[in-house]
PQR file of N, CA, C, O and H, with PARSE charges and radii, in Angstrom:
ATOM      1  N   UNK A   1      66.997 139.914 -49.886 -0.4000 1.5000
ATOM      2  CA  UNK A   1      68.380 140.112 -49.462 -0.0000 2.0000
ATOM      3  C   UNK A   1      69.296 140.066 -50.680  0.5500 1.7000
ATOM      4  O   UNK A   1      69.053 139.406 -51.691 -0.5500 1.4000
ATOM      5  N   UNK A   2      70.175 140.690 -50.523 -0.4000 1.5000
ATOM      6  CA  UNK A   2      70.761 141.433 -51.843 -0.0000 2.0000
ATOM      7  C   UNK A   2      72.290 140.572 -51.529  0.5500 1.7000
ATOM      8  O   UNK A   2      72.776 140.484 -50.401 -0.5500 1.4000
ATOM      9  H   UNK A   2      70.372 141.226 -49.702  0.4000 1.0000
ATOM     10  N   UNK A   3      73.044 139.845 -53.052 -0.4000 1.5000
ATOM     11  CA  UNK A   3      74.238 139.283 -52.334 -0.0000 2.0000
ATOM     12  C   UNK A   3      75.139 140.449 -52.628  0.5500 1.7000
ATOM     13  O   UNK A   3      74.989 141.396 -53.400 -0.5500 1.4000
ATOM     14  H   UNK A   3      72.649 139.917 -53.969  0.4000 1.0000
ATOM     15  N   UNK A   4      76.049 140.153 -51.864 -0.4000 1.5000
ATOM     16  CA  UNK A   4      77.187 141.341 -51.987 -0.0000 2.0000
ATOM     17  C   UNK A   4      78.628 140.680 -53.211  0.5500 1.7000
ATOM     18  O   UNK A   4      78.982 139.521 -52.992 -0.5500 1.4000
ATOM     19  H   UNK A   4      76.171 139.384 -51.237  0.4000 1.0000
ATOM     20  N   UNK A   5      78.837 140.902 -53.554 -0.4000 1.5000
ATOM     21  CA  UNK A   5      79.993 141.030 -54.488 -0.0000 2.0000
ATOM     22  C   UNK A   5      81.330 140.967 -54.084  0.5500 1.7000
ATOM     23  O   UNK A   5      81.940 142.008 -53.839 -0.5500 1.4000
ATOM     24  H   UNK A   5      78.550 141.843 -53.732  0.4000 1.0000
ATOM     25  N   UNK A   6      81.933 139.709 -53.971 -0.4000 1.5000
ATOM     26  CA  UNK A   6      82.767 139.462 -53.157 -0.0000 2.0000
ATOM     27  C   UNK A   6      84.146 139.806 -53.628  0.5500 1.7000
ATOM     28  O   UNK A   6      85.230 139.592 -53.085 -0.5500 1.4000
ATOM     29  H   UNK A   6      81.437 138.864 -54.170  0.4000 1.0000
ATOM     30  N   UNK A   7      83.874 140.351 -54.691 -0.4000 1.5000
ATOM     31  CA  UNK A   7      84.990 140.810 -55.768 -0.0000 2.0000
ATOM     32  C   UNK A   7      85.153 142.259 -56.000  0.5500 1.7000
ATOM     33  O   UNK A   7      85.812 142.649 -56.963 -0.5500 1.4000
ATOM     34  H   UNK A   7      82.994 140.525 -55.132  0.4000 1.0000
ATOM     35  N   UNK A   8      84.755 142.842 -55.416 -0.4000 1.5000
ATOM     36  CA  UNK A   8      83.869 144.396 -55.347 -0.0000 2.0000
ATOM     37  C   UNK A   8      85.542 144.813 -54.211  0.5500 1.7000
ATOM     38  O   UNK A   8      86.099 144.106 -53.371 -0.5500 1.4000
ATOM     39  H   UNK A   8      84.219 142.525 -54.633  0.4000 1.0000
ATOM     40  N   UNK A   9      85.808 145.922 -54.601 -0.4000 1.5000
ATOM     41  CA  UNK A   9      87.338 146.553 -54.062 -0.0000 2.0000
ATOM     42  C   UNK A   9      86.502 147.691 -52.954  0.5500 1.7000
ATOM     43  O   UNK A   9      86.207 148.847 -53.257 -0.5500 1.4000
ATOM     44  H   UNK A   9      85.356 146.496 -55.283  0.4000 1.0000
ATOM     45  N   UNK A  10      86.206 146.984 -51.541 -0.4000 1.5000
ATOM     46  CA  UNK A  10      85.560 147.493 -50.571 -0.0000 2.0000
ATOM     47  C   UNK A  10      86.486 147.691 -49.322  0.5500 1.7000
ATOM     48  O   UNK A  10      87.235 146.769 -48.999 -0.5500 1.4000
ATOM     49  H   UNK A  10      86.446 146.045 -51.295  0.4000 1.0000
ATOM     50  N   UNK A  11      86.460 148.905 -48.583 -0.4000 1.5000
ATOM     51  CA  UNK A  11      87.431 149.360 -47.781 -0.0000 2.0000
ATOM     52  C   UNK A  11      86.579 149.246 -46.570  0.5500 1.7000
ATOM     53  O   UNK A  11      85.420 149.658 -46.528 -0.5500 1.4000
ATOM     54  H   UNK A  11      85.851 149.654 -48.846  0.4000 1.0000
ATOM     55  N   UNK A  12      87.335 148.546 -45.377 -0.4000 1.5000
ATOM     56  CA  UNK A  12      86.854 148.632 -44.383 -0.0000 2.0000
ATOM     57  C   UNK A  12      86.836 146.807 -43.784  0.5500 1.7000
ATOM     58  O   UNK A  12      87.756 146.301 -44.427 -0.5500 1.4000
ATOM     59  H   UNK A  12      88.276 148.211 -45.412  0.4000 1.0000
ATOM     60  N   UNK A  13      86.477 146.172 -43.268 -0.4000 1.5000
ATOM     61  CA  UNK A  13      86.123 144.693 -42.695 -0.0000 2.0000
ATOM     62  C   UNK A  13      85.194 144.316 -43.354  0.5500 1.7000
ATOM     63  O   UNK A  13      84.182 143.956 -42.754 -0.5500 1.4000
ATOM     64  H   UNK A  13      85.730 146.583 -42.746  0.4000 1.0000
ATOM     65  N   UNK A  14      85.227 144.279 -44.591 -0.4000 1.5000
ATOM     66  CA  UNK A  14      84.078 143.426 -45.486 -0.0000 2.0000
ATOM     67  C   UNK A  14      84.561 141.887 -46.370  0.5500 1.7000
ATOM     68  O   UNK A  14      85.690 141.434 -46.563 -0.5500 1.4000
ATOM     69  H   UNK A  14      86.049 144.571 -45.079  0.4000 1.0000
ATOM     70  N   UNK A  15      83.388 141.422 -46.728 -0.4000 1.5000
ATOM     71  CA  UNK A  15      84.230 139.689 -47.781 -0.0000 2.0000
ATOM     72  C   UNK A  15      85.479 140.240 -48.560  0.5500 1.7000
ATOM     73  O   UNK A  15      86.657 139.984 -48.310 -0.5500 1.4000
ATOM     74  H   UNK A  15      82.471 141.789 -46.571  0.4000 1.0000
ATOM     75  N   UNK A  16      84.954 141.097 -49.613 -0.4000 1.5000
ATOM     76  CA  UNK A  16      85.660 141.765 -50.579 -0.0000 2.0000
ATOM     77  C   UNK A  16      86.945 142.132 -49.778  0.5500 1.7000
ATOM     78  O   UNK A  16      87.906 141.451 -50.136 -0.5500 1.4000
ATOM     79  H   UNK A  16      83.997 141.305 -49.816  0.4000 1.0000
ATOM     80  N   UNK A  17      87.097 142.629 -49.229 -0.4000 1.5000
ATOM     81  CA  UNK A  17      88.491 143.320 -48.599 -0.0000 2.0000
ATOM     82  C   UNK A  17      88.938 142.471 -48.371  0.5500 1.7000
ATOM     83  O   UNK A  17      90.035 142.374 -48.920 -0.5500 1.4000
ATOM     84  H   UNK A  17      86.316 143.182 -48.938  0.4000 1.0000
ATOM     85  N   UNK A  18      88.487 141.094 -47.358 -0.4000 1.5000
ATOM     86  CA  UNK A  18      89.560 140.335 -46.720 -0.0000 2.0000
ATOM     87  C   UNK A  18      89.933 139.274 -48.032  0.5500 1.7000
ATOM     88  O   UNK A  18      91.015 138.689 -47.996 -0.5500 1.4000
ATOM     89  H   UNK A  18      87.596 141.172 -46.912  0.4000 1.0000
ATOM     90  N   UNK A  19      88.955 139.041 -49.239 -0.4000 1.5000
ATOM     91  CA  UNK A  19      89.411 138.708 -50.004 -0.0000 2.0000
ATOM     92  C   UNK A  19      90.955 138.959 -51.013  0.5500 1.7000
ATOM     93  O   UNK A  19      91.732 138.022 -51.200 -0.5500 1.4000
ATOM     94  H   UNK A  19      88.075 139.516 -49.268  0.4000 1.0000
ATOM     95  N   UNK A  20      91.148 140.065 -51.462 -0.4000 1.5000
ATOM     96  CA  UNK A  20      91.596 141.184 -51.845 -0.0000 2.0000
ATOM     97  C   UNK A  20      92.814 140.772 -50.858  0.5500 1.7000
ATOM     98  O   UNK A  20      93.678 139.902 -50.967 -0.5500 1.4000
ATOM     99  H   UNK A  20      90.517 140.826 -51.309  0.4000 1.0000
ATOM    100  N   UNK A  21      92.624 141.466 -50.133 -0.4000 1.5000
ATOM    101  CA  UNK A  21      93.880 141.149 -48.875 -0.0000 2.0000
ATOM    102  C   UNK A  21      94.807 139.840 -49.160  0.5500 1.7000
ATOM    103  O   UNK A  21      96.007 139.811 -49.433 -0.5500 1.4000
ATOM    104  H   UNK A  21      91.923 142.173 -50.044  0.4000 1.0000
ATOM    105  N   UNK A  22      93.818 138.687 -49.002 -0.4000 1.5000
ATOM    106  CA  UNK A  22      94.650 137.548 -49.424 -0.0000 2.0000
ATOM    107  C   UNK A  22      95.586 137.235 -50.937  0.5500 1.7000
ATOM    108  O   UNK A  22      96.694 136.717 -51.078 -0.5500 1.4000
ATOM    109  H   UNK A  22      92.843 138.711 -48.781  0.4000 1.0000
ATOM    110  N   UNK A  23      94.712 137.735 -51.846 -0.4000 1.5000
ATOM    111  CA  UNK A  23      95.145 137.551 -53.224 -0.0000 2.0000
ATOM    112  C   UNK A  23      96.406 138.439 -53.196  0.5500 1.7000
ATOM    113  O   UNK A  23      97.331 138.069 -53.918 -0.5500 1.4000
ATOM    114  H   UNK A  23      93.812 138.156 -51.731  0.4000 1.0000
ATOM    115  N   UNK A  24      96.538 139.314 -52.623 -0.4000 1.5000
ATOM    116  CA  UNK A  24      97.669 140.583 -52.194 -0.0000 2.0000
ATOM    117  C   UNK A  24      98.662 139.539 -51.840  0.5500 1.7000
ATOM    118  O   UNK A  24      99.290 138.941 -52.714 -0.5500 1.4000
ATOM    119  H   UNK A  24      95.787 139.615 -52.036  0.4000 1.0000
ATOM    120  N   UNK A  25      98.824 139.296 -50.493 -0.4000 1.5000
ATOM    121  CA  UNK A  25      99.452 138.557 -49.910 -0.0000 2.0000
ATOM    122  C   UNK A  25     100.105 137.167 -50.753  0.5500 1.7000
ATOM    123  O   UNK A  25     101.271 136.837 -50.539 -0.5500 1.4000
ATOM    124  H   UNK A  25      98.314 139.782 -49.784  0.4000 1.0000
ATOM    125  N   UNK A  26      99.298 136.454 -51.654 -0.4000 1.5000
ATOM    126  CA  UNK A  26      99.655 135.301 -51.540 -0.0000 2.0000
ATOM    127  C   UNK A  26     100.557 135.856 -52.963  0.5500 1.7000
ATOM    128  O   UNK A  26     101.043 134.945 -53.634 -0.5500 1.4000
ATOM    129  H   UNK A  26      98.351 136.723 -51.829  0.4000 1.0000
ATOM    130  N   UNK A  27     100.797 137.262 -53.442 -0.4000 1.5000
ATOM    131  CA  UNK A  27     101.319 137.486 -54.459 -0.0000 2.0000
ATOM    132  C   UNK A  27     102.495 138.240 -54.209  0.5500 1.7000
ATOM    133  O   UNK A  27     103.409 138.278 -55.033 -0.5500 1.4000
ATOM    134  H   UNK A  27     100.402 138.002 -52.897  0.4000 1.0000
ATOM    135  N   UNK A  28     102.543 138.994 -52.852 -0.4000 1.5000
ATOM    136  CA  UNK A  28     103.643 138.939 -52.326 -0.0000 2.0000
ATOM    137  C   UNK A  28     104.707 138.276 -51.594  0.5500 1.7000
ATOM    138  O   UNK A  28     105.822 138.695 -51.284 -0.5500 1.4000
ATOM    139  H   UNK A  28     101.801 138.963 -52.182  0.4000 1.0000
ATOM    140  N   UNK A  29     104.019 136.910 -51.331 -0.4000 1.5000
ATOM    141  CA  UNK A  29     104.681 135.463 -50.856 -0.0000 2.0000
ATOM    142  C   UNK A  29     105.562 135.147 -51.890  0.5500 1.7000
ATOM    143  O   UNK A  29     106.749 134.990 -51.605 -0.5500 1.4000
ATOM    144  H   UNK A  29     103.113 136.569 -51.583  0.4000 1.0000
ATOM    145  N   UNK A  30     105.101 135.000 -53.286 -0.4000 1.5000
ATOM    146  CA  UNK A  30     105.063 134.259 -54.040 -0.0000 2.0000
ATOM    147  C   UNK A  30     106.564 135.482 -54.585  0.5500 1.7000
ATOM    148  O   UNK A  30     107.642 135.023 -54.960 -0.5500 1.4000
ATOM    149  H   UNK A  30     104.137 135.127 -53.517  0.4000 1.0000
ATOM    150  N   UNK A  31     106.374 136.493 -54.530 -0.4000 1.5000
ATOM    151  CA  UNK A  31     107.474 137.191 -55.133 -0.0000 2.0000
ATOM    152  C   UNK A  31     108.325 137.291 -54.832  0.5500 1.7000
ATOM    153  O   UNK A  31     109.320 137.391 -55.550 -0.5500 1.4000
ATOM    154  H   UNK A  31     105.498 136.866 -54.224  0.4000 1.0000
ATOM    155  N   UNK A  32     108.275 137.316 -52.752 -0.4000 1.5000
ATOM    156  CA  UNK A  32     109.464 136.855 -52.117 -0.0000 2.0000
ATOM    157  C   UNK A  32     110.298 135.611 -52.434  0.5500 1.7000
ATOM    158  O   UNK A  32     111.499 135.490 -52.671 -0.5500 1.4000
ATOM    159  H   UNK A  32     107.467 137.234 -52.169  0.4000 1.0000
ATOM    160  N   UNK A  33     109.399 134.812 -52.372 -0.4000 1.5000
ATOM    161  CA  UNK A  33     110.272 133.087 -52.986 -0.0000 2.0000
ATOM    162  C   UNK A  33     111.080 133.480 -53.864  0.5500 1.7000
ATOM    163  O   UNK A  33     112.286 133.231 -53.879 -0.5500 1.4000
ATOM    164  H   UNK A  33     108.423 134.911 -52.179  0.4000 1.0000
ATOM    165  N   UNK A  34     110.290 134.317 -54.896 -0.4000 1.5000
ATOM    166  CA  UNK A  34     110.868 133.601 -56.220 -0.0000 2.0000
ATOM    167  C   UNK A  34     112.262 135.014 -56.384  0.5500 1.7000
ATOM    168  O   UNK A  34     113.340 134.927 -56.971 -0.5500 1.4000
ATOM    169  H   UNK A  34     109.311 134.519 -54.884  0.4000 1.0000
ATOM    170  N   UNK A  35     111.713 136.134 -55.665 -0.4000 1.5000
ATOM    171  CA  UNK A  35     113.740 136.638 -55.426 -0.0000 2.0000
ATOM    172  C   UNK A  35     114.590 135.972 -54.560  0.5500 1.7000
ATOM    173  O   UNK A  35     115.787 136.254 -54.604 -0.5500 1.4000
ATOM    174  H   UNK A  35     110.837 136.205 -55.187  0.4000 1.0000
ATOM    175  N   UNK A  36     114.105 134.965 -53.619 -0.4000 1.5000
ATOM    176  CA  UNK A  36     115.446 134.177 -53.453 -0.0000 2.0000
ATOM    177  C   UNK A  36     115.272 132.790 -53.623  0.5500 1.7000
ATOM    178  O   UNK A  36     115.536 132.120 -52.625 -0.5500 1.4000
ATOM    179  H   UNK A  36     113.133 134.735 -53.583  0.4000 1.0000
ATOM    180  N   UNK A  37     114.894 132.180 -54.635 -0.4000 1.5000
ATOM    181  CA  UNK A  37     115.306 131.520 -55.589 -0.0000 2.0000
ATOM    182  C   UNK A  37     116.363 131.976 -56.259  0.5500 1.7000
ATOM    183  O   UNK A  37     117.503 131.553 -56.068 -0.5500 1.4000
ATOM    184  H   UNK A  37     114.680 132.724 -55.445  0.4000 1.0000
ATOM    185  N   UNK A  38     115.990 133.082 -57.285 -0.4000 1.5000
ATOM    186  CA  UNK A  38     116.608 133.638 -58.318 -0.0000 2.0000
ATOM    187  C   UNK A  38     117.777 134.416 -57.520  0.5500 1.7000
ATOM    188  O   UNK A  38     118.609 134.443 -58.427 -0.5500 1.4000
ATOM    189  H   UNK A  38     115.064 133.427 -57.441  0.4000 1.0000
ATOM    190  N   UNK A  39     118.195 134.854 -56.790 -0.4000 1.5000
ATOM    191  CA  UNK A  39     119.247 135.529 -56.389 -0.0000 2.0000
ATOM    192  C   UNK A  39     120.297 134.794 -55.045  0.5500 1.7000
ATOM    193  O   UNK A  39     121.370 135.183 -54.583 -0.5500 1.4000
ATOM    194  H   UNK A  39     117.519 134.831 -56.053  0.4000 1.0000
ATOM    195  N   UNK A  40     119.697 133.960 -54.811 -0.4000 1.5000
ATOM    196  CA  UNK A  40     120.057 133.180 -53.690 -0.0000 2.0000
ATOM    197  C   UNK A  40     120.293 134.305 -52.465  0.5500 1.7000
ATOM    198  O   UNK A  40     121.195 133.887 -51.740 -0.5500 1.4000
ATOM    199  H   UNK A  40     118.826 133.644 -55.186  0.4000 1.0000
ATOM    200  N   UNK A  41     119.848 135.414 -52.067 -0.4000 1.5000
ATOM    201  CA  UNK A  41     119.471 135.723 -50.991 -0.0000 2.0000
ATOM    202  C   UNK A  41     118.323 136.252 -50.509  0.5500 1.7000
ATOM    203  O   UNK A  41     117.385 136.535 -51.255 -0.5500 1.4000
ATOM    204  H   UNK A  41     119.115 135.754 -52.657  0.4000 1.0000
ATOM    205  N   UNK A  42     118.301 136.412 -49.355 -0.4000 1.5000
ATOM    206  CA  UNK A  42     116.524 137.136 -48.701 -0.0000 2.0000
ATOM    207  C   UNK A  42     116.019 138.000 -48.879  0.5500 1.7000
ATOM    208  O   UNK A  42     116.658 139.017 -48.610 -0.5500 1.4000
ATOM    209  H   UNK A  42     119.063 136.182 -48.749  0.4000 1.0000
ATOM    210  N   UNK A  43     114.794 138.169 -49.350 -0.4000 1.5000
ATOM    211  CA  UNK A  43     114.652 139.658 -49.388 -0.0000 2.0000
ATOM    212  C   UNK A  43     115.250 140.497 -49.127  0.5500 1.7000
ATOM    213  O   UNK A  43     115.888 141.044 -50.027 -0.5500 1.4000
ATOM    214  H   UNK A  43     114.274 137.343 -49.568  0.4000 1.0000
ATOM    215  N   UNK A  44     115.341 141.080 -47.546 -0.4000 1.5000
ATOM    216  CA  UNK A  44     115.944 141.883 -46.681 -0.0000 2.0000
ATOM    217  C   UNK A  44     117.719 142.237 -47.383  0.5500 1.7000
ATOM    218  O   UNK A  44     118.408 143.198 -47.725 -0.5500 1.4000
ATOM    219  H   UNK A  44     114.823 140.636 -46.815  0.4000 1.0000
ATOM    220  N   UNK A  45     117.770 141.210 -47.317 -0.4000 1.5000
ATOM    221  CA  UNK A  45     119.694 141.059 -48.477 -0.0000 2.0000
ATOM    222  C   UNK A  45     119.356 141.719 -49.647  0.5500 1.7000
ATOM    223  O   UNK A  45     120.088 142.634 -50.026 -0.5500 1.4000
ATOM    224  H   UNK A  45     117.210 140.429 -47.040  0.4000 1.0000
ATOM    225  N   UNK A  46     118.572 141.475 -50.154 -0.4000 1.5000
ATOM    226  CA  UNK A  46     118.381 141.444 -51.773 -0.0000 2.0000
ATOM    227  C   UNK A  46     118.494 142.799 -52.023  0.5500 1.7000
ATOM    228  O   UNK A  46     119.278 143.141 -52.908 -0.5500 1.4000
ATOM    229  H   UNK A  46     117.978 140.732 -49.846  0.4000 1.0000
ATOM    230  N   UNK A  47     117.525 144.099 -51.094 -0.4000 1.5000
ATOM    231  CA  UNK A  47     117.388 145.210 -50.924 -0.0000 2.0000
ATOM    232  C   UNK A  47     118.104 145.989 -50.175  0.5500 1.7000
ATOM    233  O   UNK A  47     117.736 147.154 -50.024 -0.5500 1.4000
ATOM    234  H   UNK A  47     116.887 143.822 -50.376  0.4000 1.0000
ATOM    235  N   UNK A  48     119.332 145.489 -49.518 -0.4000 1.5000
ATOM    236  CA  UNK A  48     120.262 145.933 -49.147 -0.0000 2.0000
ATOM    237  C   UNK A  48     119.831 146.741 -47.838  0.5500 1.7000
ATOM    238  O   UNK A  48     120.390 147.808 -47.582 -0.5500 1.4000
ATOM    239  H   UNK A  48     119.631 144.543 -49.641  0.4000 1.0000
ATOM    240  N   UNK A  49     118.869 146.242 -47.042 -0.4000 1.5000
ATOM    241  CA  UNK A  49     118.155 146.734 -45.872 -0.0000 2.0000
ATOM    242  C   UNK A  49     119.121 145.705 -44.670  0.5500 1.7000
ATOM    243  O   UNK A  49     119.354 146.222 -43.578 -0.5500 1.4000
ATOM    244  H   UNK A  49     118.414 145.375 -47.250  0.4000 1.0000
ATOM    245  N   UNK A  50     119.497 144.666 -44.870 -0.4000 1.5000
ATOM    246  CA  UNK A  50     120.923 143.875 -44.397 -0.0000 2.0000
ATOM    247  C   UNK A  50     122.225 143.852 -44.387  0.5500 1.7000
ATOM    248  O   UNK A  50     122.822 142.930 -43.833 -0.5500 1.4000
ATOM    249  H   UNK A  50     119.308 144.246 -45.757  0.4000 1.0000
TER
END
């Protein structure tokens, strides 16, 4: 049995993807914060979608 590569940029419901997915996410969390930190408003404000 062969291990799979959990780091491997795989499309579809695999480790790799949902991995990937998260590291995504926790880097778009992280970017939201830190524009409203730095600007003192919300995203949504920030981009003038408010």
């Amino acid at each position: 049995m062969q291990e799979e590569n959990r780091n491997a940029w795989n499309w579809g419901f695999t480790a790799g993807a949902e991995n990937w997915n998260g590291r995504l996410a926790m880097i778009g969390y992280a970017a939201a914060v830190i524009i409203e930190l730095v600007s003192g408003q919300g995203v949504l404000h920030f981009w003038g979608l408010l």
